[in-house]
TIRO-630722 format. One line per field, with one value per residue (C-alpha): x, y, z; residue number from 1; residue in one letter. Coordinates in steps of 0.25 Angstrom, whole numbers, plus 2048, in hexadecimal, padded with zeros to 3 digits. Layout:
N
xx [X, ...]
yy [Y, ...]
zz [Z, ...]
pos [NUM, ...]
code [A, ...]
END
This chain:
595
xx [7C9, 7CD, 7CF, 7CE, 7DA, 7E1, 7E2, 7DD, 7D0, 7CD, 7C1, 7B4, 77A, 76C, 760, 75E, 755, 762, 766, 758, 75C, 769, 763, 75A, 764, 76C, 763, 75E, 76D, 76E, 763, 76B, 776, 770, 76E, 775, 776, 777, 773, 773, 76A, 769, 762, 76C, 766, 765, 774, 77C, 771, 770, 765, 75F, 765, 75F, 75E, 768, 76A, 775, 781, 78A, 799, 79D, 7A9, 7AD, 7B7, 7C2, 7CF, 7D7, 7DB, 7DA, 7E7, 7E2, 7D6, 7D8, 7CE, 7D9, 7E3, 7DA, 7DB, 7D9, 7CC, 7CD, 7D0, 7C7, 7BA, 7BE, 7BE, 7B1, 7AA, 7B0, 7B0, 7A5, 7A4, 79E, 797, 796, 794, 788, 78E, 781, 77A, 789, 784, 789, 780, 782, 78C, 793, 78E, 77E, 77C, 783, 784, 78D, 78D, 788, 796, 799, 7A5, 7A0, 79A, 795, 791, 78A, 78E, 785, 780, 788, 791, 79C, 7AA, 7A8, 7B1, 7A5, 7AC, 7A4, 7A6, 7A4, 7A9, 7B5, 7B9, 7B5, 7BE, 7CB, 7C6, 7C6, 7D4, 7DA, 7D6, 7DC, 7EA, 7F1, 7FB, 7F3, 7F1, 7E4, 7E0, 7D3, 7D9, 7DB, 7CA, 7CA, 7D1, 7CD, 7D2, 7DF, 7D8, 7D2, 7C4, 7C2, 7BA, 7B5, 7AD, 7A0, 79B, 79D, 795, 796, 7A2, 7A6, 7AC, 7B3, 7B7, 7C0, 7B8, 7AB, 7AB, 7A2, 7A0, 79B, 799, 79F, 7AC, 7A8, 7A7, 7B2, 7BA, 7B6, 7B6, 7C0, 7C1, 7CA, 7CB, 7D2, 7DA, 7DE, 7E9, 7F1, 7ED, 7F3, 801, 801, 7FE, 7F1, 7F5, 7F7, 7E9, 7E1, 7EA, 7E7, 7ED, 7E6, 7DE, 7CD, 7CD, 7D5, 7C8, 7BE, 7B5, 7A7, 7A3, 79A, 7A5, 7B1, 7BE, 7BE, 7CA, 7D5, 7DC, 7E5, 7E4, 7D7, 7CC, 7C8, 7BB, 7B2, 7A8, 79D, 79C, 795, 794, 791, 786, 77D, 76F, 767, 759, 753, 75C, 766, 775, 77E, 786, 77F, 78B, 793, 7A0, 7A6, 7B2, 7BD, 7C1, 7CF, 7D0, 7DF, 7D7, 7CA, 7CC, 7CC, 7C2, 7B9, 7BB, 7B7, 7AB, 7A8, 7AB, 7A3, 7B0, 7AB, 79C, 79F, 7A9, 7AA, 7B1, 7B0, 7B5, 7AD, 7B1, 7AE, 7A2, 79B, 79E, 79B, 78B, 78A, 78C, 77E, 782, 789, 781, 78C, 788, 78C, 78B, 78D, 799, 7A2, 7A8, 7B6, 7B9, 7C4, 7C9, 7D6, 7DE, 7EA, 7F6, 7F5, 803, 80A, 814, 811, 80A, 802, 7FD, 7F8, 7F0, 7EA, 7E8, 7E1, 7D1, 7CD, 7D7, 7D1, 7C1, 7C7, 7CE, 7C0, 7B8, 7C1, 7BF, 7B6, 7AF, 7A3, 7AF, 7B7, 7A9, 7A7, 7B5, 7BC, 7AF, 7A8, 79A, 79C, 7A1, 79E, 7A4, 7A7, 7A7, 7AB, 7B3, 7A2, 79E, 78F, 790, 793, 784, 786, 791, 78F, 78E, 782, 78A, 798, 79F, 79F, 7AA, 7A3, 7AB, 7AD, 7BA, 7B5, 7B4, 7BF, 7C8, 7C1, 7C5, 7D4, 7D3, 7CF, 7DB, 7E4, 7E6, 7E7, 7E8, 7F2, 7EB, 7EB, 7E2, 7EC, 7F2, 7EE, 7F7, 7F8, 7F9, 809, 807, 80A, 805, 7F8, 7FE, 7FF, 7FF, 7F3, 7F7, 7ED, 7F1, 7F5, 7EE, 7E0, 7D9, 7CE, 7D5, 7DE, 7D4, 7CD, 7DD, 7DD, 7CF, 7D2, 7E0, 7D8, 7CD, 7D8, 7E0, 7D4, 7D5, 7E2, 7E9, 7F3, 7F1, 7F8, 7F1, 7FE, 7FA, 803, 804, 7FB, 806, 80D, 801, 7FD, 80C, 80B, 7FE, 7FE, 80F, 817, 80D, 813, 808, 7FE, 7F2, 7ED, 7DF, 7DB, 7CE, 7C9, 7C0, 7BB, 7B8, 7A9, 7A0, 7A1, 7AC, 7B6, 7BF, 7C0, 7C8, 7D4, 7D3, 7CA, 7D2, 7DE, 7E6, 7E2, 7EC, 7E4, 7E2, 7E7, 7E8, 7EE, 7F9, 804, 80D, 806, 7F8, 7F2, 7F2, 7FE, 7FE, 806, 7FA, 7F0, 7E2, 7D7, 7CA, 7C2, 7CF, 7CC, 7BE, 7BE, 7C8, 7BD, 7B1, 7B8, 7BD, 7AD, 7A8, 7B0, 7AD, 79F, 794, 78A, 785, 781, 78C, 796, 78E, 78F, 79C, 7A0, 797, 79E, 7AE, 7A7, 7A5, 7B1, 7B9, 7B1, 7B2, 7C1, 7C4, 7D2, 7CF, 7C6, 7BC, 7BA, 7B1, 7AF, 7AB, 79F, 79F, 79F, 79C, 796, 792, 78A, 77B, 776, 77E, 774, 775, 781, 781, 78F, 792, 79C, 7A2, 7AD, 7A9, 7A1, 7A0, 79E, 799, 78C, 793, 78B, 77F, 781, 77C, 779, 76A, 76C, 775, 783, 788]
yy [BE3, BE2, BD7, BE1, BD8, BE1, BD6, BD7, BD0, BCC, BD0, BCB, BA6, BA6, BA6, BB7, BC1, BC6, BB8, BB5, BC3, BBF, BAF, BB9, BC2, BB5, BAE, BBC, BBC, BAC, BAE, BB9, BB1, BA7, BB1, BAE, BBD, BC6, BD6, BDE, BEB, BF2, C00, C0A, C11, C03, C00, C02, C04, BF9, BF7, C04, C0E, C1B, C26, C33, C40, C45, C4D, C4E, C49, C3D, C3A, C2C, C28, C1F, C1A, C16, C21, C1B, C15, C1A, C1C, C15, C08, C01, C00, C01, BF6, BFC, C00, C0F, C0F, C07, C0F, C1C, C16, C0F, C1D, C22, C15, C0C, BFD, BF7, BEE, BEF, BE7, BED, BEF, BEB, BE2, BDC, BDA, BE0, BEB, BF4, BFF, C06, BF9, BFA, BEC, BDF, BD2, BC4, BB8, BAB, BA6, BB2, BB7, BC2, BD1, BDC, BE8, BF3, C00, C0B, C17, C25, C20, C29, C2C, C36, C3F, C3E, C36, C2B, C1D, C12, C04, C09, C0E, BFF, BF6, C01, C00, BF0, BF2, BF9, BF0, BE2, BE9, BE3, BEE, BF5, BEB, BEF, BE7, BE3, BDB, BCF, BD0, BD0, BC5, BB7, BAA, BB3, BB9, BC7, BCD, BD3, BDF, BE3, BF0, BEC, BFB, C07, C04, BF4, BEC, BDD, BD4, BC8, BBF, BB3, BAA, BAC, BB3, BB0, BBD, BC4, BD2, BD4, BD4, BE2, BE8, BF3, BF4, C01, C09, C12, C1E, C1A, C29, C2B, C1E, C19, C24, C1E, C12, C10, C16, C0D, C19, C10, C0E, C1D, C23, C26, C27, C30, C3C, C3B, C47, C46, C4B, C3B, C33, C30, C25, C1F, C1D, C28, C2F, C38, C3C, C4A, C4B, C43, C48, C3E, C39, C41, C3E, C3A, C43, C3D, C43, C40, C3B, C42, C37, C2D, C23, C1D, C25, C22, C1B, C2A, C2E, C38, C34, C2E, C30, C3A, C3D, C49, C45, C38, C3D, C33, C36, C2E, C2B, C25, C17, C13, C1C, C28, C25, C21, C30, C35, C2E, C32, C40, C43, C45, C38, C35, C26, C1A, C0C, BFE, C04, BFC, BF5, BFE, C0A, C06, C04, C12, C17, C12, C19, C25, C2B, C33, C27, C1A, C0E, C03, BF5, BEE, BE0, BD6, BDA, BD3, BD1, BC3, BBF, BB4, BAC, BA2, B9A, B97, B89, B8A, B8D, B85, B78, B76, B82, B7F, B70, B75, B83, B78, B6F, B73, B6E, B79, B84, B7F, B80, B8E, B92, B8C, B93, BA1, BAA, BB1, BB8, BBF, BC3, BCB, BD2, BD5, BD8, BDF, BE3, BDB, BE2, BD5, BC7, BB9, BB1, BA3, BA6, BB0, BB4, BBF, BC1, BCE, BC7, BC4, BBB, BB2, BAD, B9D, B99, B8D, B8E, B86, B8F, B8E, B94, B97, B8A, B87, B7A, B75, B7C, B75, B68, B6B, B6D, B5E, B59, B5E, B59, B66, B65, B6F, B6D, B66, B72, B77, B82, B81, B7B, B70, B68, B59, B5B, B64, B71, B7E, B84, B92, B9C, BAB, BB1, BBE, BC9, BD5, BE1, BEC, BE6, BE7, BDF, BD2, BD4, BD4, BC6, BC0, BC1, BBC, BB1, BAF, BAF, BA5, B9B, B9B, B97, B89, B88, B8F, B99, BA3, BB1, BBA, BC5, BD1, BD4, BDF, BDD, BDD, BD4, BCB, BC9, BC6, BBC, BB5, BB7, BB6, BAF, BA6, BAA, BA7, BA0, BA7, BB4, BBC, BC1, BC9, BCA, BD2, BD1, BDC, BD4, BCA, BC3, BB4, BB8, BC1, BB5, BAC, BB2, BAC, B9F, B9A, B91, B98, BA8, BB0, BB4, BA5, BA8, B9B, B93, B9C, B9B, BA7, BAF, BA8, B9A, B91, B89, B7D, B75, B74, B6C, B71, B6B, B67, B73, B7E, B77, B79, B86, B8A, B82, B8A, B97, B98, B92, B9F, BA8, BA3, B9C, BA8, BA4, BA8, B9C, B92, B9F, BA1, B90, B8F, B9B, B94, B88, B8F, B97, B89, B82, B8F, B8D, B7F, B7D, B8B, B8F, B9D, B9E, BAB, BB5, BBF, BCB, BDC, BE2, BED, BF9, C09, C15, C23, C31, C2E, C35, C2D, C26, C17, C16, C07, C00, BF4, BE7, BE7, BF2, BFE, BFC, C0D, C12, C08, C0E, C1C, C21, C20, C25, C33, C3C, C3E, C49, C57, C55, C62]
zz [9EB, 9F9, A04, A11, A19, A0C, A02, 9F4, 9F2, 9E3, 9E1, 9F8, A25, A28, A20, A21, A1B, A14, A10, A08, A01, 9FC, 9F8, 9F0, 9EA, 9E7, 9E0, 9D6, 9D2, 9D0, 9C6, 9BF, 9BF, 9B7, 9AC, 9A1, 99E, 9AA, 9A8, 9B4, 9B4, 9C2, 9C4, 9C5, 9D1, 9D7, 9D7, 9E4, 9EB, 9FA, A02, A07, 9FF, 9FC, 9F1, 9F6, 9F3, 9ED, 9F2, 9FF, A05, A0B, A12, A14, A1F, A19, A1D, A11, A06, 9FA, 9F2, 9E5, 9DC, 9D0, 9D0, 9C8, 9D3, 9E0, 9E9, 9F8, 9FC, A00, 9F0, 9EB, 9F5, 9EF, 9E0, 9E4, 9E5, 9D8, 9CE, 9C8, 9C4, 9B8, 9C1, 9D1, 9DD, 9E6, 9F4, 9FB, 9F2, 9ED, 9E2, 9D2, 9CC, 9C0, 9C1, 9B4, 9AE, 9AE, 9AA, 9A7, 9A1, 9A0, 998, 99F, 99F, 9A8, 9A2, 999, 99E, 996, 99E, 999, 99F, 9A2, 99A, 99C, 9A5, 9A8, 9B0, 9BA, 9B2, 9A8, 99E, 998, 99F, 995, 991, 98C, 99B, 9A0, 996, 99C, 9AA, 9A9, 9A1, 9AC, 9B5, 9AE, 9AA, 9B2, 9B2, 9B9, 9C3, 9C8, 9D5, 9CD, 9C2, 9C7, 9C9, 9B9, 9B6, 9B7, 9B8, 9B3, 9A6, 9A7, 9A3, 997, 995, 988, 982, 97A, 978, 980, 98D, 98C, 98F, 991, 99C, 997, 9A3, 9A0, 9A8, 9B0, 9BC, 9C8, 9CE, 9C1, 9BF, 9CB, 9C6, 9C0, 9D0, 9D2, 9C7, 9C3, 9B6, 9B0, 9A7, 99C, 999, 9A6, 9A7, 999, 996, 9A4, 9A2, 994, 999, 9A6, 9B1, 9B6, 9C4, 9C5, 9C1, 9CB, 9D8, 9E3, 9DE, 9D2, 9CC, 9CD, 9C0, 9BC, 9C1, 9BB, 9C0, 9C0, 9CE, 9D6, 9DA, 9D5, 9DB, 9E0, 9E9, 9F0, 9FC, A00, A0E, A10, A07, 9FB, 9F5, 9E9, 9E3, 9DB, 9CE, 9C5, 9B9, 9C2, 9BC, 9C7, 9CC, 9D8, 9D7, 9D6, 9CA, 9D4, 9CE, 9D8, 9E0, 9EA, 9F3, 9ED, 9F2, 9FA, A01, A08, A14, A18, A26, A2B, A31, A38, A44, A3C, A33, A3F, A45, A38, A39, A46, A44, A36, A2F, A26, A23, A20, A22, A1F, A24, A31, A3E, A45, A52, A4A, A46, A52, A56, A4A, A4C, A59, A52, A4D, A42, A39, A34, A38, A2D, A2E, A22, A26, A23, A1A, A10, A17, A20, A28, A2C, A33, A2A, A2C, A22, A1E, A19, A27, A2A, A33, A3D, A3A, A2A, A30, A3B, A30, A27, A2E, A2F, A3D, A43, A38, A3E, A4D, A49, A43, A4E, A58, A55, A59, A4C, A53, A5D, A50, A4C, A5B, A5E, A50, A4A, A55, A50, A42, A3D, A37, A3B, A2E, A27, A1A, A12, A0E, A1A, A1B, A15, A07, A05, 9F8, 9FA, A09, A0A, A12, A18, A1D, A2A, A34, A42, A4D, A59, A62, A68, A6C, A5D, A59, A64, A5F, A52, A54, A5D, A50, A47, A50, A5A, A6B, A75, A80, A8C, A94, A88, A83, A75, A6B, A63, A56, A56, A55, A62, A5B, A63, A59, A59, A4E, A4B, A43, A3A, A3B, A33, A3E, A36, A39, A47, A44, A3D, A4A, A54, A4B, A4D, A5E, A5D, A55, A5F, A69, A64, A62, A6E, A75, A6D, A70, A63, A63, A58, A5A, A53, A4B, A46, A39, A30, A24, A19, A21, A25, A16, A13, A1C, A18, A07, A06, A0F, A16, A24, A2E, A36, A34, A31, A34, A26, A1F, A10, A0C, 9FC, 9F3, 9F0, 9F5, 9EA, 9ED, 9E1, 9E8, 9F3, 9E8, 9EB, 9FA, 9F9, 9ED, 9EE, 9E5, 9EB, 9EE, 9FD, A01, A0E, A15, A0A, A01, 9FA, 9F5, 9EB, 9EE, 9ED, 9F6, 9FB, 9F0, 9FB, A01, 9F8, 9F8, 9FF, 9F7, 9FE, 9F9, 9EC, 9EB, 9F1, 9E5, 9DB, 9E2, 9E1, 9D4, 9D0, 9D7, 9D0, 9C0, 9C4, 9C0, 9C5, 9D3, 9DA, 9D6, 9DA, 9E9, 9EA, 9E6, 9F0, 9FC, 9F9, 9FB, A0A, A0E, A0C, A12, A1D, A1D, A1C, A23, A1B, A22, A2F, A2C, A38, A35, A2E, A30, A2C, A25, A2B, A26, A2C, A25, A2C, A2D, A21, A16, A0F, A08, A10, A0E, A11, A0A, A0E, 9FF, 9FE, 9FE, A0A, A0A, 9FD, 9F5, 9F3, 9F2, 9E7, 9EF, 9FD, A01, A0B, A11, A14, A10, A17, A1F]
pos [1, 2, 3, 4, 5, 6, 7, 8, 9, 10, 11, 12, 13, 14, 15, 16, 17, 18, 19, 20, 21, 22, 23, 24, 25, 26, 27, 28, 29, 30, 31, 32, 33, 34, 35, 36, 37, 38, 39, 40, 41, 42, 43, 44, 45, 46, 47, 48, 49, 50, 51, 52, 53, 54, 55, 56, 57, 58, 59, 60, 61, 62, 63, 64, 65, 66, 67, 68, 69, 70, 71, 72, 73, 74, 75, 76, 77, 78, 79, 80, 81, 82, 83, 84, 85, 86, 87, 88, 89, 90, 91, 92, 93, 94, 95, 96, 97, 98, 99, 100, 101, 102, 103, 104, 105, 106, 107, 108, 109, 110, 111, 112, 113, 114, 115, 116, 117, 118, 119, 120, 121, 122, 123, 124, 125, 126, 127, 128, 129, 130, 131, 132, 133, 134, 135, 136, 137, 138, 139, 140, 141, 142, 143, 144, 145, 146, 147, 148, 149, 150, 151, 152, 153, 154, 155, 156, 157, 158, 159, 160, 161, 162, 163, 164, 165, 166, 167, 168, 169, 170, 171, 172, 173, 174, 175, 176, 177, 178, 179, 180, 181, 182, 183, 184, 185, 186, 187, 188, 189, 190, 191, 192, 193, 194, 195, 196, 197, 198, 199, 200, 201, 202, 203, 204, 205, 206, 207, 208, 209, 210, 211, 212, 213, 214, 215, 216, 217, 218, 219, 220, 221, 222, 223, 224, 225, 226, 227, 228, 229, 230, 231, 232, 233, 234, 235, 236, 237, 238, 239, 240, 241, 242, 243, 244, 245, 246, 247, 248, 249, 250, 251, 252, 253, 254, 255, 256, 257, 258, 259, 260, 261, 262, 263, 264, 265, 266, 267, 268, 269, 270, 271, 272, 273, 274, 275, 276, 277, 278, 279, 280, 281, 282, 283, 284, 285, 286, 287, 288, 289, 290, 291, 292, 293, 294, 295, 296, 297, 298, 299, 300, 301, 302, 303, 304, 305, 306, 307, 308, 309, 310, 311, 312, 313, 314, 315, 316, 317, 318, 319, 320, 321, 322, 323, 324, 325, 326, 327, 328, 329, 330, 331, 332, 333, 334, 335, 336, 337, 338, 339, 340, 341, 342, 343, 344, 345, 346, 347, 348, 349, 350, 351, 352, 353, 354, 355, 356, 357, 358, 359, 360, 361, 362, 363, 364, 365, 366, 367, 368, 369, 370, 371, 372, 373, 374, 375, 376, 377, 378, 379, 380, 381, 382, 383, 384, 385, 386, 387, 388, 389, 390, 391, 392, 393, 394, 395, 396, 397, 398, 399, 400, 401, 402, 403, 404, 405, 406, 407, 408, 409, 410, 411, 412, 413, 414, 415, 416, 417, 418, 419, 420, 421, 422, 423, 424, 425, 426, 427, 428, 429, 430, 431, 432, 433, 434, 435, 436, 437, 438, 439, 440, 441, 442, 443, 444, 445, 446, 447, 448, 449, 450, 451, 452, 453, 454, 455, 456, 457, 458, 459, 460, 461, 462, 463, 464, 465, 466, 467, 468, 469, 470, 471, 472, 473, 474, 475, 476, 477, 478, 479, 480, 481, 482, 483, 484, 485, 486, 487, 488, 489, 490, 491, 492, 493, 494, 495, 496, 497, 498, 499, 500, 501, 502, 503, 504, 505, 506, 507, 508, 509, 510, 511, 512, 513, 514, 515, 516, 517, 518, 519, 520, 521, 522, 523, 524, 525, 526, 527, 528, 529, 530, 531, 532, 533, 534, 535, 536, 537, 538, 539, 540, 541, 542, 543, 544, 545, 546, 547, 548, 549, 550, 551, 552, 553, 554, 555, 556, 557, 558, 559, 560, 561, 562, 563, 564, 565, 566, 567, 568, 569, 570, 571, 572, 573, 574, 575, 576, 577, 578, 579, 580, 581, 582, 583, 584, 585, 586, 587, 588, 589, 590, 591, 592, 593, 594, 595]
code [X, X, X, X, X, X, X, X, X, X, X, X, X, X, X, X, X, X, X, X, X, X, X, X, X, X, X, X, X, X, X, X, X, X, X, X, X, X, X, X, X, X, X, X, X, X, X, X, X, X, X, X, X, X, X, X, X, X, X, X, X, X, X, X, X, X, X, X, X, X, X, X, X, X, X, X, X, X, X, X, X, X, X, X, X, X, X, X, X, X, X, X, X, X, X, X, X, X, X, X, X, X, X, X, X, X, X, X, X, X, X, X, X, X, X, X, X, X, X, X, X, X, X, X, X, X, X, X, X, X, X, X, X, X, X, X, X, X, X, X, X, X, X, X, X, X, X, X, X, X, X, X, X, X, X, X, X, X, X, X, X, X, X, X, X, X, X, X, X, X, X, X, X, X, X, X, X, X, X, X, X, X, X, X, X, X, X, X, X, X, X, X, X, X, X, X, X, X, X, X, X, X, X, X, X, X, X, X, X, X, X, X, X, X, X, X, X, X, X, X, X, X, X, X, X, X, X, X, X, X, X, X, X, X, X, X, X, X, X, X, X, X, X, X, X, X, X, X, X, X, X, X, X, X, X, X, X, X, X, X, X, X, X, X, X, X, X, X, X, X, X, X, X, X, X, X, X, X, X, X, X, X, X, X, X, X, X, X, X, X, X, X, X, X, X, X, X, X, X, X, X, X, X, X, X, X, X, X, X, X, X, X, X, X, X, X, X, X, X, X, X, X, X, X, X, X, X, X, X, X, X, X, X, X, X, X, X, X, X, X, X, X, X, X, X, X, X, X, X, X, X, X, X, X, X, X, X, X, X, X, X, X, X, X, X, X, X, X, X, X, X, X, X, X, X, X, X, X, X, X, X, X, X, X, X, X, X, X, X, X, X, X, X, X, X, X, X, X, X, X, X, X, X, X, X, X, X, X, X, X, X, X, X, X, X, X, X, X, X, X, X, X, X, X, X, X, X, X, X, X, X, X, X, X, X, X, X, X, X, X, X, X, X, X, X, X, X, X, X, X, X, X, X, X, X, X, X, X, X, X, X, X, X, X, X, X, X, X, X, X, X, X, X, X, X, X, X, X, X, X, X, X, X, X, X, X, X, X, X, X, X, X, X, X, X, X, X, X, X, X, X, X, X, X, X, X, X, X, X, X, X, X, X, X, X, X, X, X, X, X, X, X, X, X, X, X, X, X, X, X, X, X, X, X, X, X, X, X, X, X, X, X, X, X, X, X, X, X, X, X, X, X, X, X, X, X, X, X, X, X, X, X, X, X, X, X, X, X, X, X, X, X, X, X, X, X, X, X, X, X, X, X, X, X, X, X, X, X, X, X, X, X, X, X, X]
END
């Protein structure tokens, strides 16, 4: 689960071609929904598969360029997302979230069912499943796995996913290959809750596990022969500050639509770089065949190179946006309070600059929290602030605000200056370059916001603890497209509610809501037990709207994502939900024999 500003997520137009599309696919799952028993039976050679895909050939190497090690490789405990790419390979879910299509399909679990109330799931796991130690993988091994994943002494970055309303899931064993979910209360997303909590062996885990050495198992200077998983790949060697070399797993239970078993590669070697720069040169110089969240600079020169296919795969699923703190001391809290000077702020910036100078075009400007690239959840209607000083210096007359005859700086009814300092964390060029443009923007109606670069600790110090700033440039990016892991942000009482906080999360109870905070807090907590699709996609239309309506944040824009592999690599197909890379991994291949 991860926010990429480096916070933990909790688990993130027109009438077009594509658009008719999704109105189709909407309205196939609405019917579904209204069920009163859901079963799910997708083709195994059908799953994971995106548009264009192709049947491949088995066999070959390929090096992927990355530039974080991972921390560890025990799901339990991973929370970064150089870890949790390398466990991706090497682990399988009960139920999973198709990058391209983001919707769930069977994976260990080949079908399953719920009771109209939404709060019971039997899943049936598939026949001759096996670890990739060749142990048998069977319900048994999923009550542990979910075990492990609720104790709270082993404090799995998960577990707070698993527990509801304060009450945790139960999960039962009816036979050997069938076990049951018990939620304490509906929950909206469904079997989406079952995405990326991945099975393991009880005959590897339950000795340690049972004498309190979880957190230990499964390091980086763990053995090969201490896995086992049940994902397309298998550990094979660690050198630290080198590479990391899977290979492939010979259990492994999914085939292709022409029967061949998966994966084709023979081995998936990660190749660390120190940063961006070096991996780039890797690229360039064939020393990797494949890298993504590329930089927008480094991307377009990795198109002009003939040998590599440069993909964008559209907006991504991270936004950011400025914010002020409404519990800054006075005058600054009555003017961030006060809307008319959040529409001028909003009016006065320059979004459309923010995409071609920051992302160089790879880029989308944003009015919700919802970027185009979430294909389900996106509101059809929102207040939009198009760049216009002229309105927005209307605006500011209108709450109260003057600028000084000569048309310089701008003041507040008791003639205070409108100045303030905007954090930006230091460590982030882009985020830095969206602070001087947004500087910039307001100095030209008469506000004087310095833009302050901080150390990231330091800045989020300063934003979730003591509360001591103005403003602050900040981006989210959630783990999934679906609204819940937004709850953390959007409700009053979430511990990410930027804008309005007290210590320890929740918003400030010295300030009383406003009736749009309280029905923003109605609406999201509807989403989240409400199971049924349409009311969910209304109720979330509804919270995009009165965000940007009321404007507690101001939203800016958002990057593509961008990846690049050697020409040659079939169904190399990045995706905006992490990982954008090798999501599809048990399925990419080469065209052709690599030298």
């Amino acid at each position: 689960m991860d926010h990429r500003a480096g916070m933990a997520a909790t688990r993130r137009s027109p009438i077009t071609p594509r658009a008719v599309w999704l109105a189709a696919s909407l309205a196939l799952l609405l019917v579904a929904q209204a069920s009163l028993l859901v079963r799910a039976f997708v083709p195994v050679w059908a799953q994971g598969l995106a548009a264009g895909d192709s049947a491949g050939q088995p066999g070959g190497v390929l090096r992927v360029a990355q530039t974080g090690e991972p921390k560890t490789l025990n799901p339990l405990l991973a929370a970064d997302q150089p870890s949790r790419d390398v466990i991706y390979a090497m682990s399988a879910d009960l139920v999973h979230i198709n990058r391209a299509s983001q919707r769930t399909e069977p994976a260990l679990a080949k079908s399953w069912s719920k009771t109209p109330d939404g709060r019971h799931y039997t899943l049936e796991l598939r026949d001759g499943l096996r670890f990739s130690d060749g142990a048998p993988l069977t319900a048994d091994d999923v009550v542990f796995s979910f075990r492990l994943y609720l104790d709270p002494a082993v404090n799995s970055p998960q577990r707070d996913l698993l527990v509801l309303n304060g009450n945790p899931i139960s999960v039962v064993k009816v036979s050997a290959s069938s076990v049951r979910f018990d939620l304490p209360e509906p929950y909206g997303p469904g079997e989406r809750l079952f995405d990326s909590f991945w099975i393991l062996p009880r005959h590897k885990l339950e000795k340690a596990h049972s004498e309190g050495r979880t957190a230990q198992m499964w390091g980086l200077g763990a053995s090969p022969a201490d896995f086992a998983t049940a994902g397309p790949f298998r550990l094979k060697q660690y050198l630290p500050g080198q590479r990391l070399v899977l290979e492939r797993n010979p259990y492994y239970w999914k085939k292709d639509e022409t029967g061949k078993p998966l994966p084709y590669l023979e081995r998936l070697d990660l190749v660390f770089t120190a940063d961006q720069n070096a991996q780039l040169l890797r690229l360039m110089a064939g020393e990797a065949d494949a890298a993504g969240r590329l930089r927008a600079e480094d991307f377009a020169r990795l198109r002009a190179m003939p040998e590599l296919q440069a993909r964008d795969a559209g907006p991504g699923l991270e936004y950011n946006f400025v914010f002020f703190n409404w519990n800054a001391p006075q005058p600054h809290s009555t003017w961030f309070r006060n809307l008319g000077f959040r529409q001028a702020v909003a009016h006065a910036i320059d979004r459309e600059a923010v995409v071609r100078l920051v992302y160089q075009g790879y880029g989308s400007a944003l009015s919700s929290q919802v970027t185009e690239g979430n294909r389900l959840w996106r509101a059809p209607k929102l207040a939009t602030y198009p760049r216009d000083p002229a309105r927005a210096e209307q605006l500011l007359r209108q709450a109260g605000f003057r600028r000084d005859p000569s048309g310089g700086v701008l003041r507040d009814g008791a003639g205070h200056p409108v100045e303030f300092t905007i954090l930006v964390s230091s460590s982030n060029l882009l985020r830095r370059k969206m602070a001087i443009l947004i500087q910039e923007d307001l100095l030209r109606i008469g506000i004087q916001a310095q833009a302050t670069p901080t150390e990231f600790g330091a800045m989020v110090d300063a934003v979730l603890n003591t509360r001591k700033f103005q403003a602050a440039v900040w981006g989210l990016a959630s783990g999934d497209a679906d609204p819940n892991p937004e709850m953390n942000v959007w409700t009053s009482g979430g511990s990410l509610h930027v804008w309005n906080l007290k210590r320890g999360g929740g918003a400030d109870p010295r300030l009383p809501l406003e009736a749009w905070e309280t029905e923003i807090d109605r609406l999201m907590r509807e989403q989240m037990t409400t199971t049924g699709t349409a009311a969910r996609k209304a109720a979330y239309d509804r919270v995009q709207f009165l965000l940007s309506e009321h404007l507690p944040v101001i939203f800016l824009a958002g990057p593509h994502v961008l990846a690049a592999a050697r020409r040659g690599l079939g169904n190399f197909q990045p995706a905006i939900i992490e990982p954008v890379l090798l999501w599809n991994c048990d399925r990419l291949f080469w065209q052709a024999p690599r030298p």
